[in-house]
N, C-alpha and C positions, 0 to 999 in steps of 0.2 A: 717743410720747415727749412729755413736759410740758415744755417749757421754755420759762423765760419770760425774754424780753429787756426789762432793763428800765431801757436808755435806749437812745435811736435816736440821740442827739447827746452825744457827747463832746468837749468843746473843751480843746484843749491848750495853746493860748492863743487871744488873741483873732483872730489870725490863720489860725490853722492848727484845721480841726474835722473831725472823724471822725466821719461819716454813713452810712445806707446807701445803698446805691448807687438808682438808681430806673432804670424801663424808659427813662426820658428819655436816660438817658447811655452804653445799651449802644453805640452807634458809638465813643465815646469807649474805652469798658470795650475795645470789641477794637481801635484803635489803640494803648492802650498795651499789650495782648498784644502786637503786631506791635514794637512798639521795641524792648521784654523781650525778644522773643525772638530779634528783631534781635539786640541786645547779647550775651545769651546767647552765640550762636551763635561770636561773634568770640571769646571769654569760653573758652569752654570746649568748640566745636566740636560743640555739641548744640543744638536748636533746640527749643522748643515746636512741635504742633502745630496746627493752625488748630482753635479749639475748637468746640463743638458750638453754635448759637447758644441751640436751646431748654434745652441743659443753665444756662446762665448767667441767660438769663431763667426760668427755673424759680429758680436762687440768688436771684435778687432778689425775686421772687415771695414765697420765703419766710423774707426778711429774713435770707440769709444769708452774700450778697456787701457788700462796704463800699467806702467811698472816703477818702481824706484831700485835703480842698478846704483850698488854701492861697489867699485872696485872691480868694475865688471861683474858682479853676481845680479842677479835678481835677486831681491831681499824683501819686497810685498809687491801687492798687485790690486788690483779695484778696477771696477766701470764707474762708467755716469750714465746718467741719461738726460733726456729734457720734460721728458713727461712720466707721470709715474699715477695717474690717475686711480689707478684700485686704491694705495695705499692715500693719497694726499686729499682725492677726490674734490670738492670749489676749491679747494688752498691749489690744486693741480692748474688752474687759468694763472697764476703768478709766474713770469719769468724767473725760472731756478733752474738751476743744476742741480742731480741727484744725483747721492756717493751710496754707492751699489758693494757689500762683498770685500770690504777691504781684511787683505790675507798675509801676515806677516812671516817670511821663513822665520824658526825659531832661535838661528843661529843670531838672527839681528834684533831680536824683541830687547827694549828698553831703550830705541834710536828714536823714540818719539816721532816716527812715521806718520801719527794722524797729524800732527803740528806740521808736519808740512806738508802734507795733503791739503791740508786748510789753507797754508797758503796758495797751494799751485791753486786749489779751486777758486780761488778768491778772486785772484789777477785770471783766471781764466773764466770766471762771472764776469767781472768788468769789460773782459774785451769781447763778451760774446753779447753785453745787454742784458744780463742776467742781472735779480734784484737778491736771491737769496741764493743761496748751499742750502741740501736738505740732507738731511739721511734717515734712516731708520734700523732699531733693532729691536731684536726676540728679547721681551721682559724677561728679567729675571735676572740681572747680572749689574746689581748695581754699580760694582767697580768699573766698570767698563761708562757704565752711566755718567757718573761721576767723571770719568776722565775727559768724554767727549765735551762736559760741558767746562773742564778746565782748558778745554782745547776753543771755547769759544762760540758753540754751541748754547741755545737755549734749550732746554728740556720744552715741549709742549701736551708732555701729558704721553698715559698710555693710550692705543686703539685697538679694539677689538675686530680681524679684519673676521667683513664676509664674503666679499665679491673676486675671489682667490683663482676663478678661470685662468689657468694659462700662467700663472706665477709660480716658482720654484715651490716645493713641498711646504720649505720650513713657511712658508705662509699660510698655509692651510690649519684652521682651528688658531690660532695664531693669536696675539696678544703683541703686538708692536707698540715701542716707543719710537715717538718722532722726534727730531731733534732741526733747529733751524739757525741759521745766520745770516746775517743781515750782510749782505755785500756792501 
């Protein structure tokens, strides 16, 4: 696969700038899992599970985990990917980006992070040839539902996954909402 990324810094103001993540910050990167999923869990009575560490330093590795530094802080973090076939399966041949794990420190929740997330992914579909943004979550959390699709998002229904080889826990038995945008 060719793709080429081609800015590593996106600033949204002079405050707030969207980078990639580096090996420097993965303690950070799974604190804010543990708050996420902390939250989560109170949220909607599902929890993340403790993720793999060499899958995340392999994401950053290959420039495909991010961060949003407000003030110098790390204040959320996410992957993508380009292919996500268990979960999207013939939708998975469409040119998309998938938003993987977005993790907010708590200190910054209410900065409407997925709104720009959406945007960086949007201009960063365009200049990769991408047609859609995708994402997916664990049912059950309608509020969270609802925001993604104020965030631009189409809801596409829940899925029931089965083919869960190799995918973090929380997908296993699992009950996913997809969510999509049209670039």
């Amino acid at each position: 696969m060719n793709i080429s990324i081609f800015f590593s810094i996106f600033e949204v103001n002079k405050d707030i700038m969207i980078v990639n993540t580096s090996l420097q910050d993965i303690d950070e990167v799974f604190s804010l899992y543990k708050m996420a999923s902390d939250f989560k869990k109170t949220v909607s009575g599902i929890q993340w599970p403790e993720f793999d560490r060499k899958m995340i330093e392999t994401e950053i590795n290959e420039k495909l985990h991010w961060k949003i530094v407000v003030d110098g802080q790390v204040a959320c973090v996410w992957s993508i990917s380009f292919e996500d076939f268990q979960v999207w399966e013939e939708k998975n041949t469409d040119p998309s980006i998938y938003i993987h794990r977005i993790a907010t420190n708590h200190n910054f929740r209410g900065q409407k992070f997925v709104e720009q997330i959406v945007t960086w992914a949007k201009q960063f579909a365009k200049e990769n040839n991408k047609l859609y943004v995708r994402m997916d979550t664990t049912a059950g959390n309608q509020r969270l539902n609802d925001y993604y699709m104020q965030c631009g998002f189409s809801c596409l229904g829940a899925k029931k996954m089965t083919n869960t080889e190799g995918l973090p826990d929380h997908y296993h038995n699992a009950t996913m909402v997809l969510f999509q945008m049209e670039v």
